[in-house]
MIFITI-296005 format. One record per atom (N, C-alpha, C, O): x, y, z; residue in one letter. Coordinates in steps of 0.02 Angstrom, whole numbers, padded with zeros to 5 digits, always signed. Example, Ala and Ser with C-alpha at 12.3 -4.5 7.8 and 13.67 -1.06 7.14 Angstrom:
# residues 2
+00660-00284+00390a/+00615-00225+00390a/+00660-00165+00390a/+00712-00166+00423a/+00642-00112+00354s/+00684-00053+00357s/+00645+00002+00394s/+00670+00057+00402s/
This chain:
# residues 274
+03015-01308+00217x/+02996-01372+00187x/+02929-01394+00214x/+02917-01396+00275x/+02888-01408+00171x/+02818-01413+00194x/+02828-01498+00202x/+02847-01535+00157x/+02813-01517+00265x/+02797-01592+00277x/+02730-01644+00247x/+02675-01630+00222x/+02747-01677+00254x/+02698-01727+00245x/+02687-01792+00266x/+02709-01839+00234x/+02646-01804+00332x/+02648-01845+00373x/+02589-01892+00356x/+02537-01871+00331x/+02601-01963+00370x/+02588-01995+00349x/+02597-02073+00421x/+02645-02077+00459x/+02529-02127+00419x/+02536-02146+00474x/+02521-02234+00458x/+02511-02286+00489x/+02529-02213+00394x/+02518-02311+00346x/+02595-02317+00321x/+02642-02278+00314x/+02580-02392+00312x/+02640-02430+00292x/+02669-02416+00203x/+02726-02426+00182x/+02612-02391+00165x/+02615-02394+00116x/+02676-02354+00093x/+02718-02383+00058x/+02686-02274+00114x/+02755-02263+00097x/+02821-02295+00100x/+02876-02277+00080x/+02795-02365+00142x/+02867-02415+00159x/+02911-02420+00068x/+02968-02403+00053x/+02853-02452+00021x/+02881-02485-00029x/+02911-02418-00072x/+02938-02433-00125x/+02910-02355-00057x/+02954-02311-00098x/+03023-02312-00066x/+03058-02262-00075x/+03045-02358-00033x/+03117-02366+00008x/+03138-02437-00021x/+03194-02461-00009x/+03079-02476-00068x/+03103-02549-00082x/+03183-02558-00138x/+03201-02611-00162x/+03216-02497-00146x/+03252-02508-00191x/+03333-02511-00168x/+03346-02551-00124x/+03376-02480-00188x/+03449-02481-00138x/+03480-02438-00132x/+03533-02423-00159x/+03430-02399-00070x/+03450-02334-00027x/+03486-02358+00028x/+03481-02415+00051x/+03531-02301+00053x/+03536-02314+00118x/+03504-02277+00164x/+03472-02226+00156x/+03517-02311+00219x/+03490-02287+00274x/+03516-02273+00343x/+03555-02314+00366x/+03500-02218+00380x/+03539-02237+00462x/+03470-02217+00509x/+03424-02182+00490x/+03479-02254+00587x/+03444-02228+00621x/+03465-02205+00690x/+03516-02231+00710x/+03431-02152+00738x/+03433-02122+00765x/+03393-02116+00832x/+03338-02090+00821x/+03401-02129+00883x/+03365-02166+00916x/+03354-02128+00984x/+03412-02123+01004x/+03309-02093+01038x/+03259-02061+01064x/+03279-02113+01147x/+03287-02173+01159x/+03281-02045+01190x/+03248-02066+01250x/+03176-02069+01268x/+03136-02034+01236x/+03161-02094+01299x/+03082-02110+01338x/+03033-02043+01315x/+03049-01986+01333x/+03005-02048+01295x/+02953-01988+01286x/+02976-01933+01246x/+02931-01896+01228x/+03040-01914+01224x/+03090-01873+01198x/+03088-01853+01144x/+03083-01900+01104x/+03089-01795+01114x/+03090-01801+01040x/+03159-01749+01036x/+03148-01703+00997x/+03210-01747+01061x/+03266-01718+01044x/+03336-01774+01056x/+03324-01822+01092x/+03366-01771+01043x/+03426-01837+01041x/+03470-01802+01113x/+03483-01745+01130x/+03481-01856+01135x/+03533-01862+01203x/+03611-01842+01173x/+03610-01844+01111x/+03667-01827+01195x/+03697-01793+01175x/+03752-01859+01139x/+03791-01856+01091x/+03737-01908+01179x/+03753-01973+01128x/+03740-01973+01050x/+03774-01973+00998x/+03673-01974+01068x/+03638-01992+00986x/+03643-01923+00938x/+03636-01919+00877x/+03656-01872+00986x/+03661-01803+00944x/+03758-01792+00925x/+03770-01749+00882x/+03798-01816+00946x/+03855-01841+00926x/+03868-01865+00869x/+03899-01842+00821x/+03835-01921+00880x/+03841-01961+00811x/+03784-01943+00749x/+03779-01963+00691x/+03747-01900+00786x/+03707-01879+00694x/+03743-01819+00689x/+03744-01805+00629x/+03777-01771+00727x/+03804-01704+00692x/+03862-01749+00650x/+03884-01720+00601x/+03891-01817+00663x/+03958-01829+00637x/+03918-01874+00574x/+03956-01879+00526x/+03872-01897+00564x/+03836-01934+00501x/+03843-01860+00454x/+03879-01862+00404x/+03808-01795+00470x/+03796-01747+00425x/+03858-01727+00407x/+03865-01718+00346x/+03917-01715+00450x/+03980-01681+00417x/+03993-01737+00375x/+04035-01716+00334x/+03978-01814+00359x/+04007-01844+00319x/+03956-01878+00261x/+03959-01931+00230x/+03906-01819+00260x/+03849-01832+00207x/+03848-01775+00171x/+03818-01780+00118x/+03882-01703+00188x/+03835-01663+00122x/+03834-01671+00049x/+03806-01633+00009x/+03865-01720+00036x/+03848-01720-00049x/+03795-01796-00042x/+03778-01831-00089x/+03780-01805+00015x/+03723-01865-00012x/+03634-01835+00005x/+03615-01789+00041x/+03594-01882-00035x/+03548-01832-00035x/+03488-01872-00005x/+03484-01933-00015x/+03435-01831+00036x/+03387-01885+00071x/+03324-01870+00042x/+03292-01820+00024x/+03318-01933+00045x/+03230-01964+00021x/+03177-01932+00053x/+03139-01887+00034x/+03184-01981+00136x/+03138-01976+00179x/+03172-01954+00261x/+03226-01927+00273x/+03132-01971+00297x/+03156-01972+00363x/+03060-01995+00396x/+03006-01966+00390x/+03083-02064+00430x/+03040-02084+00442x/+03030-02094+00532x/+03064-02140+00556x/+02980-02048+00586x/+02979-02063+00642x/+02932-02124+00678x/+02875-02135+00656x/+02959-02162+00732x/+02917-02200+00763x/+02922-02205+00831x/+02978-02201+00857x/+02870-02214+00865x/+02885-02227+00971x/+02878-02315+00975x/+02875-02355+00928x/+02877-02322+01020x/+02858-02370+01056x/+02776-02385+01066x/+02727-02352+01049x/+02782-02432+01093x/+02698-02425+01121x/+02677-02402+01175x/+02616-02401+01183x/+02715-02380+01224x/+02694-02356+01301x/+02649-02286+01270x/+02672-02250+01226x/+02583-02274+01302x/+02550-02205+01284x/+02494-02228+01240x/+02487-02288+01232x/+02450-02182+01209x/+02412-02169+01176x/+02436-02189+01122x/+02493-02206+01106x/+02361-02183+01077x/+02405-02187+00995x/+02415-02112+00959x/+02456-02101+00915x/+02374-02068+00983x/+02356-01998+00971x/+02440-01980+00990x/+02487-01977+00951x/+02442-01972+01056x/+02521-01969+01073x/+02601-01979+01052x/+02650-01942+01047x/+02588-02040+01043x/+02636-02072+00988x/+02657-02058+00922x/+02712-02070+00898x/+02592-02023+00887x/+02600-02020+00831x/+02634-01949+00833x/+02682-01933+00798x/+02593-01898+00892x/+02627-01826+00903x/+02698-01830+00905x/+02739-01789+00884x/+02709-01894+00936x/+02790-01877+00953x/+02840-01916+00912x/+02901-01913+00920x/+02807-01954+00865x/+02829-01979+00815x/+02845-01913+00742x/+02889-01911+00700x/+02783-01866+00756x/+02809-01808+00708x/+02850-01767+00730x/+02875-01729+00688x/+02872-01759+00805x/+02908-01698+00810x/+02989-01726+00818x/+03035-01688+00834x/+03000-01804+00803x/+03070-01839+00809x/+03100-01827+00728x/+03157-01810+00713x/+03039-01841+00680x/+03049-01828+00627x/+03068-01737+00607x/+03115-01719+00572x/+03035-01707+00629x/+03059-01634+00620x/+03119-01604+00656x/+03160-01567+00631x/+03118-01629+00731x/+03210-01611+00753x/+03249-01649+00689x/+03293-01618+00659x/+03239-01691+00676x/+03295-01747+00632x/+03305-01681+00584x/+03359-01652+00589x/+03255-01656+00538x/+03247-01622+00472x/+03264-01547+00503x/+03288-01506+00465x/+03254-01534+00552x/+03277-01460+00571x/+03362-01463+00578x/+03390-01408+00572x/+03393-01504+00585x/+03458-01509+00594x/+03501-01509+00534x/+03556-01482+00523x/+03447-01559+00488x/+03492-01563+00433x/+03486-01520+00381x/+03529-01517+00338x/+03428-01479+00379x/+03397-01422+00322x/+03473-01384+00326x/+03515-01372+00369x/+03464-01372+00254x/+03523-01331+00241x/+03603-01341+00233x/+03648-01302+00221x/+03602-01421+00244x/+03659-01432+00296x/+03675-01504+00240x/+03734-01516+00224x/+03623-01543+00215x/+03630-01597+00171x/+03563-01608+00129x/+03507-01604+00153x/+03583-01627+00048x/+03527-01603-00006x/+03476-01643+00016x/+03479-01693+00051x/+03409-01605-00020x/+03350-01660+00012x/+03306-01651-00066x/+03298-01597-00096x/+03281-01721-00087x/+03240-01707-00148x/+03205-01657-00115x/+03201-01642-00055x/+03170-01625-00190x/+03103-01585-00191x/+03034-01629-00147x/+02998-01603-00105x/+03029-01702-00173x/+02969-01743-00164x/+02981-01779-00083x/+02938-01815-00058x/+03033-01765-00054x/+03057-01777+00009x/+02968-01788+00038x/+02914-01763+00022x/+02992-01841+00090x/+02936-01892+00118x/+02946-01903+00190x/+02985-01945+00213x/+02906-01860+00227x/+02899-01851+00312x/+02865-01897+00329x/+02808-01893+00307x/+02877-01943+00359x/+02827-01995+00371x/+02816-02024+00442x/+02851-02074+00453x/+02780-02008+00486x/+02758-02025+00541x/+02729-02077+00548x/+02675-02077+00519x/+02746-02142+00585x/+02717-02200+00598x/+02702-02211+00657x/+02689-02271+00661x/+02694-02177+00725x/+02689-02177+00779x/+02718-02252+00805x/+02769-02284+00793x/+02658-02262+00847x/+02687-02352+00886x/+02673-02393+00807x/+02686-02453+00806x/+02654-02368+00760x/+02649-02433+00732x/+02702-02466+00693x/+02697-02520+00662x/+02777-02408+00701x/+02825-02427+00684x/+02880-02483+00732x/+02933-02514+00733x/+02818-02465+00770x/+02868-02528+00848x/+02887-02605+00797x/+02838-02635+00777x/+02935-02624+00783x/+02943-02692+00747x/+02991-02720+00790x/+02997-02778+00769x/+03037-02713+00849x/+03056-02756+00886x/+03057-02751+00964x/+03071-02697+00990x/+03042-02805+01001x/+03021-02805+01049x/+03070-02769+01104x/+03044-02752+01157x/+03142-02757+01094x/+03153-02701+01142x/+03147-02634+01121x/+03182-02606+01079x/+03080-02600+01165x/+03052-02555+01165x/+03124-02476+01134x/+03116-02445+01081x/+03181-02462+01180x/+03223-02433+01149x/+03235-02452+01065x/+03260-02403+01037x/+03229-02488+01035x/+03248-02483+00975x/+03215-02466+00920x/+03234-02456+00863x/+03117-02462+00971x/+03072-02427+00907x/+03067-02366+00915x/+03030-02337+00875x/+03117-02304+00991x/+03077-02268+00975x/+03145-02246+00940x/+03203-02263+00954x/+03119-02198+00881x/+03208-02191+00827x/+03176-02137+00764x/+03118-02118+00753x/+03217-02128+00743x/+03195-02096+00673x/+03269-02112+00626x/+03327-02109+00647x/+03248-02130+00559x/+03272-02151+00513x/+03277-02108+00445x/+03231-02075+00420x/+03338-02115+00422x/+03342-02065+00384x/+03349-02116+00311x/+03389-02163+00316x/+03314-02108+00244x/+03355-02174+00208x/+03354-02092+00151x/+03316-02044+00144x/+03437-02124+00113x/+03471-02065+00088x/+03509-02097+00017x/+03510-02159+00016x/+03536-02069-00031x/+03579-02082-00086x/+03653-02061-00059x/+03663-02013-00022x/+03698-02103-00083x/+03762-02069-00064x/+03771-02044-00139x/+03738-02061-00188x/+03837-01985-00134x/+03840-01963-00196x/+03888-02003-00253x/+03922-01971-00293x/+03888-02073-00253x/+03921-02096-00279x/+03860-02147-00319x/+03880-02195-00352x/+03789-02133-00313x/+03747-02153-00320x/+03678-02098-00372x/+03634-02113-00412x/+03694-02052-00352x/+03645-01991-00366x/+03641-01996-00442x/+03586-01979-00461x/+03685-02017-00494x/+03696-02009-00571x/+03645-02077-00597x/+03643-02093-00656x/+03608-02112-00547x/+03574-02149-00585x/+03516-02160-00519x/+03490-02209-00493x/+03514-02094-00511x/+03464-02097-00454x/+03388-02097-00481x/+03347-02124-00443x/+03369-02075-00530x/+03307-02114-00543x/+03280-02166-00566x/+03221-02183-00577x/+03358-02204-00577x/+03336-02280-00616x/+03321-02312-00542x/+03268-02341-00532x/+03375-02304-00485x/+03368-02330-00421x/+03311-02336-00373x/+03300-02379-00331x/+03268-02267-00392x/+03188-02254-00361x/+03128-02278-00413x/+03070-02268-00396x/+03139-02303-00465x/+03114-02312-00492x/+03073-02277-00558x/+03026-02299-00592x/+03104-02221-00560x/+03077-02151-00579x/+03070-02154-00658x/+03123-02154-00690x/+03003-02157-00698x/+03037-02150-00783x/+03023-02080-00804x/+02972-02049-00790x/+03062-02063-00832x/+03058-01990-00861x/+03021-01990-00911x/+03036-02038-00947x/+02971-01953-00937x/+02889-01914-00969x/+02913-01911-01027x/+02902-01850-01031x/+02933-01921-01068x/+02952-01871-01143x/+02894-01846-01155x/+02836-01866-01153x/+02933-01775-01174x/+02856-01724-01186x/+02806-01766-01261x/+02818-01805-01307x/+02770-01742-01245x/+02684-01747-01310x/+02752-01744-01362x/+02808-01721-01351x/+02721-01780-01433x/+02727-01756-01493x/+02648-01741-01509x/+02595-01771-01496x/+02666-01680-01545x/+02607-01646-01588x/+02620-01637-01651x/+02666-01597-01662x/+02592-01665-01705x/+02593-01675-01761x/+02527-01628-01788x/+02471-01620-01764x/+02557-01601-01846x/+02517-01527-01878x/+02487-01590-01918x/+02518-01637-01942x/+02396-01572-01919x/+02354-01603-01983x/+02384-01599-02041x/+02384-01647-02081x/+02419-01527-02057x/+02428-01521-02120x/+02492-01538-02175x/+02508-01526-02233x/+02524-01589-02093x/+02595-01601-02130x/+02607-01645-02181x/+02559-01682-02195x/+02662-01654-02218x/+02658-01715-02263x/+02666-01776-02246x/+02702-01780-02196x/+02649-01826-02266x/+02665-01897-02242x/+02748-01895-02204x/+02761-01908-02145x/+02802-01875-02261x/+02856-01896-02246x/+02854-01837-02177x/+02902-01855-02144x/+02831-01793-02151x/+02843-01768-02097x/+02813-01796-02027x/+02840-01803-01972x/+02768-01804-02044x/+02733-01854-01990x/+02767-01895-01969x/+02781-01897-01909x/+02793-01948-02019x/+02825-02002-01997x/+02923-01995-01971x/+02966-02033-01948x/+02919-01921-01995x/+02999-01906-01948x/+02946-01890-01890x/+02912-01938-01872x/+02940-01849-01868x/+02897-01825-01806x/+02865-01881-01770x/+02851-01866-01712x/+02849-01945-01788x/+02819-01985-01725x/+02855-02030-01700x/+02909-02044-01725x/+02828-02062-01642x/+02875-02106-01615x/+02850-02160-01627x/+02802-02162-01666x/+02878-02224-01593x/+02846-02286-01603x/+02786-02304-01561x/+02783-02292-01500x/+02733-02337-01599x/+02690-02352-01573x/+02629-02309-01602x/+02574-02337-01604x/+02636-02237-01628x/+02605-02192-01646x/+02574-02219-01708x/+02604-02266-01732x/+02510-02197-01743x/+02467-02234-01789x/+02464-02162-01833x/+02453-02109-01803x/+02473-02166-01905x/+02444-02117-01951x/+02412-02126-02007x/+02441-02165-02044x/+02334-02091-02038x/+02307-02112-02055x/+02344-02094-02132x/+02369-02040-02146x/+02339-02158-02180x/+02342-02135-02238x/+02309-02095-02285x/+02271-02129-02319x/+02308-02017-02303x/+02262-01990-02346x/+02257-02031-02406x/+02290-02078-02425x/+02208-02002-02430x/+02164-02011-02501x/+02191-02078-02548x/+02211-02081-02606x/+02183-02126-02496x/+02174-02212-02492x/+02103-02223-02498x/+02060-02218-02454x/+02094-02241-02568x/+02025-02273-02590x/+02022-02333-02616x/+02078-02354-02630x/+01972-02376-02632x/+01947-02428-02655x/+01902-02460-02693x/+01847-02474-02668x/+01908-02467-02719x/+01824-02482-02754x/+01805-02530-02711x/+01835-02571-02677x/+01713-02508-02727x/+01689-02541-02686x/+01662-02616-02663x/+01621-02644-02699x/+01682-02647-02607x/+01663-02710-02594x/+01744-02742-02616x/+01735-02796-02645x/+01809-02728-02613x/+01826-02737-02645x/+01909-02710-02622x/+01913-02654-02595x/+01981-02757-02636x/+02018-02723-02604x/+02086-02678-02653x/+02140-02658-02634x/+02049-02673-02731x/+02082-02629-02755x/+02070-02552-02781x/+02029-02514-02808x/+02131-02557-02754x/+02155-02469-02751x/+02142-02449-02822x/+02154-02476-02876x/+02110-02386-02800x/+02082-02330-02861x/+02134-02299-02874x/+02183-02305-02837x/+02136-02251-02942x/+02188-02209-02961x/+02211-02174-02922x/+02270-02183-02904x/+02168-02119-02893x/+02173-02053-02848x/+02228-02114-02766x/+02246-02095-02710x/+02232-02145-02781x/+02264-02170-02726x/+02358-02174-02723x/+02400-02174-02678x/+02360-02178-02802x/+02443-02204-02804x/+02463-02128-02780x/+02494-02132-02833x/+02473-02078-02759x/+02508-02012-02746x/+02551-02025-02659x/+02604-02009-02632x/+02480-02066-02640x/+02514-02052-02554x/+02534-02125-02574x/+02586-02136-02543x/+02514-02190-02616x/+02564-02248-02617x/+02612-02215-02623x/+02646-02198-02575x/+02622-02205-02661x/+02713-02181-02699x/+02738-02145-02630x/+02789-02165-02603x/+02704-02098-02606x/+02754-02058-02541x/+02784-02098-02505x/+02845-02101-02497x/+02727-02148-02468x/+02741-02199-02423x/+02806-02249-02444x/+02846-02273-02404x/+02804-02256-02512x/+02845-02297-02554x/+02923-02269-02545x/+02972-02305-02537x/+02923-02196-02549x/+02974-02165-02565x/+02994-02146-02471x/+03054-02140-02461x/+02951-02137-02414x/+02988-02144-02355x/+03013-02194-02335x/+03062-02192-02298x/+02974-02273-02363x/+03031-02335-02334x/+03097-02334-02360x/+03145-02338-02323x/+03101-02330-02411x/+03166-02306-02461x/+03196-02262-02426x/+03252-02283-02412x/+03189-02226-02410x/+03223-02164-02392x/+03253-02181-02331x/+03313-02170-02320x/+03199-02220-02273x/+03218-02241-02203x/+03227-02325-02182x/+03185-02361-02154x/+03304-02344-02210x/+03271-02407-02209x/+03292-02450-02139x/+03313-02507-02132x/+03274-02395-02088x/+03265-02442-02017x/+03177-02435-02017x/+03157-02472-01973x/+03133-02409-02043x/+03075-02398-02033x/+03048-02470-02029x/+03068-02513-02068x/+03008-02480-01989x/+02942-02543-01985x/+02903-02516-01981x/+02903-02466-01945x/+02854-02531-02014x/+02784-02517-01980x/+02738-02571-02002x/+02752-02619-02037x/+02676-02556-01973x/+02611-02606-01987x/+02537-02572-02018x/+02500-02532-01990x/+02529-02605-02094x/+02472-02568-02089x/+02426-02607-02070x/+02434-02666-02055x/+02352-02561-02067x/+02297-02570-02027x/+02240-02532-02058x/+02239-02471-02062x/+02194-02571-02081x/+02147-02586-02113x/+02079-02578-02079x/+02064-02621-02038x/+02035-02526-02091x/+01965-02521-02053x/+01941-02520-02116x/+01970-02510-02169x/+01861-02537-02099x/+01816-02526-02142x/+01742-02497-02107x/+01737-02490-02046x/+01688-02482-02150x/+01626-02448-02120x/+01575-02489-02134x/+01576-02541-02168x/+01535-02466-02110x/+01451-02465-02125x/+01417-02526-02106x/+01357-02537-02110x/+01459-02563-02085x/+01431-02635-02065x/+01431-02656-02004x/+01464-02624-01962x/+01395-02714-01985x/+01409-02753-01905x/+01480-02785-01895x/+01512-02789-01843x/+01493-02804-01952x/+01538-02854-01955x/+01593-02864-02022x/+01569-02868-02079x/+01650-02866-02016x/+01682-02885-02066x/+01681-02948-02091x/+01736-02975-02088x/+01627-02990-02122x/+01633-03043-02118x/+01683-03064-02194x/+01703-03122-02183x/+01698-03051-02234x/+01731-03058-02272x/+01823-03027-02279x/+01858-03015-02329x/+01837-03022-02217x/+01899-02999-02177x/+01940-02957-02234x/+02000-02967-02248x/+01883-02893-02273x/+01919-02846-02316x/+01955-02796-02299x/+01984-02766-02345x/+01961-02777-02240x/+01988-02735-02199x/+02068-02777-02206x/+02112-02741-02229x/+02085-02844-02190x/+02138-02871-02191x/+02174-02865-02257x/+02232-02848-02269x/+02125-02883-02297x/+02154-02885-02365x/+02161-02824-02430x/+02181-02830-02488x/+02127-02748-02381x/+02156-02709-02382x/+02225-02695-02399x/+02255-02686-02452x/+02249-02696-02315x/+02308-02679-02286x/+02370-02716-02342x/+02418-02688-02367x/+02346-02799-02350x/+02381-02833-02396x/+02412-02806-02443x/+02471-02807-02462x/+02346-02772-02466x/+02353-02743-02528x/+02398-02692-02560x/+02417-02682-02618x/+02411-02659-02491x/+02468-02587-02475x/+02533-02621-02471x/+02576-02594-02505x/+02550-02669-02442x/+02599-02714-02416x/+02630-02735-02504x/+02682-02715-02531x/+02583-02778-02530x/+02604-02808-02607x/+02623-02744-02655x/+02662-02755-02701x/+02599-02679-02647x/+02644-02610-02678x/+02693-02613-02651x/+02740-02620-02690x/+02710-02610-02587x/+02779-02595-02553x/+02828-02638-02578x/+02877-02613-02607x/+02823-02703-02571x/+02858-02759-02574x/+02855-02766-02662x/+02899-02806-02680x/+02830-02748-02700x/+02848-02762-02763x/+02884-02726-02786x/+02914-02741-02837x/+02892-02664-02753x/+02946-02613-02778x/+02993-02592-02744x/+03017-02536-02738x/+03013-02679-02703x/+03059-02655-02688x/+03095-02662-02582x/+03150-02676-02558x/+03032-02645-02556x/+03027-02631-02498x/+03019-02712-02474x/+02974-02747-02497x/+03073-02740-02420x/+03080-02802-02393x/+03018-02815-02370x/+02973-02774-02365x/+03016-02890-02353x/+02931-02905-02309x/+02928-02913-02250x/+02874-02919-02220x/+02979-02916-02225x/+02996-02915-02152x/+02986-02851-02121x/+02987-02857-02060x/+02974-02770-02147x/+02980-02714-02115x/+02906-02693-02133x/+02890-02636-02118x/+02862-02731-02162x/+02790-02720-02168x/+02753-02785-02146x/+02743-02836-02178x/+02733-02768-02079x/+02677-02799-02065x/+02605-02805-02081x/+02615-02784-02138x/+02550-02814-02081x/+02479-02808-02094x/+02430-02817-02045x/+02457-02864-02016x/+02369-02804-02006x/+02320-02809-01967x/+02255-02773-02002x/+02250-02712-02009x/+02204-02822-02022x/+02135-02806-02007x/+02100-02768-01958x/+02130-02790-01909x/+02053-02723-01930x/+02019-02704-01878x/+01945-02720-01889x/+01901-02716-01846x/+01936-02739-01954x/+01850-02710-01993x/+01830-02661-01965x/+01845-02608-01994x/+01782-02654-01893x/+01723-02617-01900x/+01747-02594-01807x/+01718-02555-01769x/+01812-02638-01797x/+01809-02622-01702x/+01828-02580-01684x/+01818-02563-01626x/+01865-02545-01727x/+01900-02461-01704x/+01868-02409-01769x/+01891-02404-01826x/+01812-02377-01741x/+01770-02342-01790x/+01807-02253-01764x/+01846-02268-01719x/+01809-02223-01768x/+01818-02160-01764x/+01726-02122-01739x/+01705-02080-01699x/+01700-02160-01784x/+01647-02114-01779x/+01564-02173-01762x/+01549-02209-01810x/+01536-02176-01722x/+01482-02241-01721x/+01455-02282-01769x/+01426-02250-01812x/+01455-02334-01776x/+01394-02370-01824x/+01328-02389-01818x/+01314-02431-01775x/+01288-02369-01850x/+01278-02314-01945x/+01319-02256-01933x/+01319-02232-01876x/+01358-02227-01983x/+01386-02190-01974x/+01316-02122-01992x/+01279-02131-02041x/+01308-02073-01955x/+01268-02023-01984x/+01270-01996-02057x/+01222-01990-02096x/+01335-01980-02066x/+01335-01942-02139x/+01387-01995-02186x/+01418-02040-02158x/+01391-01982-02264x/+01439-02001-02273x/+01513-01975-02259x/+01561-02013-02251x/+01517-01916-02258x/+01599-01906-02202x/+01622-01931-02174x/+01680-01949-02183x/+01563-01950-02097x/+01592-02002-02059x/+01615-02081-02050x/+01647-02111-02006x/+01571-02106-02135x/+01590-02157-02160x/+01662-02153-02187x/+01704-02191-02163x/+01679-02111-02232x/+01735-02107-02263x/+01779-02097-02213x/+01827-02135-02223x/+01787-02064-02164x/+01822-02069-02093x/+01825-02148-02056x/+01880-02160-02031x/+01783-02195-02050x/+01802-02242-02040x/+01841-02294-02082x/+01890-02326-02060x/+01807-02301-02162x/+01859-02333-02184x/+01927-02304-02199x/+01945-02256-02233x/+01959-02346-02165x/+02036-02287-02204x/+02091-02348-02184x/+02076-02406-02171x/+02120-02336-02184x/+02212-02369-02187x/+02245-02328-02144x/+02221-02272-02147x/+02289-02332-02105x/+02323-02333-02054x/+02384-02359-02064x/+02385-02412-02095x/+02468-02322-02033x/+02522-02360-02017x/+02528-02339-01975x/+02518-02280-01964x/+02555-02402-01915x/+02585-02375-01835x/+02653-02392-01853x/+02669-02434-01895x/+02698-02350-01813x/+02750-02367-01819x/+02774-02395-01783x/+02765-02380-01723x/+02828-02468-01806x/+02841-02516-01765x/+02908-02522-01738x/+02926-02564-01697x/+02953-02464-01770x/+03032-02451-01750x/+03041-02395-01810x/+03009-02385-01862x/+03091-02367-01785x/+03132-02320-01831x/+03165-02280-01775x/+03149-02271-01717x/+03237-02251-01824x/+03285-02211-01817x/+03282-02142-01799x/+03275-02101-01845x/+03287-02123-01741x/+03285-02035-01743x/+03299-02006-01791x/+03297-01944-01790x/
């Protein structure tokens, strides 16, 4: 087990949650337990192997150096961990932590010098990362460019934004061109299809400083009044403007591509059903 020693307080607050703990406590200068204190930790381990340890944290007193202290603050911590290796589970991320004198917190000197073990019992371990605080990663979703609307929107999660294809407008202006009803209708035909789906559309536009005529909003509207006329409640379609603040590509846009890349329509999704 590769250690990792450590001589700040800061590893304190990865113990702020409701572990337990025991400690173990050192003669004068000592870093091996008197046959007292080695009694009662061989009888802690026969009545721990299914519980599992965090840390094990060493500290001295203040008599000595600080260089000193801290030496013998790591080697209280490693008898502790040499005893129990093998013997009772220890996370992977297990936390050696040496505090020398600066773990001294009460004034009779016997009681700082000690090493501490803080541990899960196994009646605890089944919700042991809600207890440390731990959230689990869900892997990436990766969504293929070339999928169809209705796949995208099984494939993402909430919060995720997708751009609506071949959503046009005439110009200056927030109605939809012909070439547009194909991905309406899809979109039309996944709320139907999913009807825990929410989402929000979202409305950019290009080429300008400013949206000052808030068409970007009345865009989105515009997608919303298809949905809802045929059908689709108004409560599971929201609307948001962006105009010109989330560009994809800078303003002036260089080419027209990158114009047509900024204006576009957008739904994030705001809930839905696995």
């Amino acid at each position: 087990m590769k250690f990792v020693f450590s001589i700040v307080f800061f590893w304190l607050g990865y113990f702020s949650f409701s572990q337990d703990q025991v400690a173990f406590y050192f003669d004068n200068n000592k870093f091996e337990l008197n046959k007292t204190e080695a009694a009662k930790f061989q009888k802690w381990i026969s009545e721990n192997t299914t519980s599992k340890i965090l840390s094990i944290t060493g500290s001295t007193d203040e008599v000595g150096t600080s260089g000193f202290n801290d030496t013998l603050s790591q080697k209280r911590v490693s008898h502790i961990f040499n005893q129990i290796k093998g013997k009772v589970n220890i996370r992977p991320d297990f936390k050696s932590i040496s505090l020398g004198e600066k773990g001294a917190t009460s004034k009779n000197k016997a009681e700082n010098r000690k090493a501490i073990i803080h541990f899960l019992l196994e009646k605890d371990l089944a919700k042991e990362n809600e207890i440390l605080g731990i959230k689990e990663i869900e892997p990436e979703v990766i969504i293929p460019e070339d999928a169809t609307l209705a796949e995208k929107v099984k494939l993402s999660k909430v919060g995720m934004k997708i751009t609506l294809k071949n959503i046009n407008f005439y110009q200056n202006t927030f109605a939809t061109m012909p070439e547009s009803q194909g991905t309406l209708y899809d979109l039309l035909f996944i709320m139907q299809n999913n009807p825990d789906l929410k989402i929000e559309i979202q409305g950019h536009i290009c080429c300008i400083d400013k949206d000052y005529r808030n068409l970007s909003l009345d865009r989105a509207k515009q997608i919303k009044r298809f949905l809802v006329y045929n059908g689709i409640q108004d409560y599971r379609v929201k609307t948001k403007g962006f105009g010109v603040t989330q560009p994809i590509h800078p303003i002036p846009e260089a080419t027209p591509e990158q114009a047509a890349e900024n204006r576009r329509v957008e739904i994030e999704i705001l809930s839905k059903t696995r």
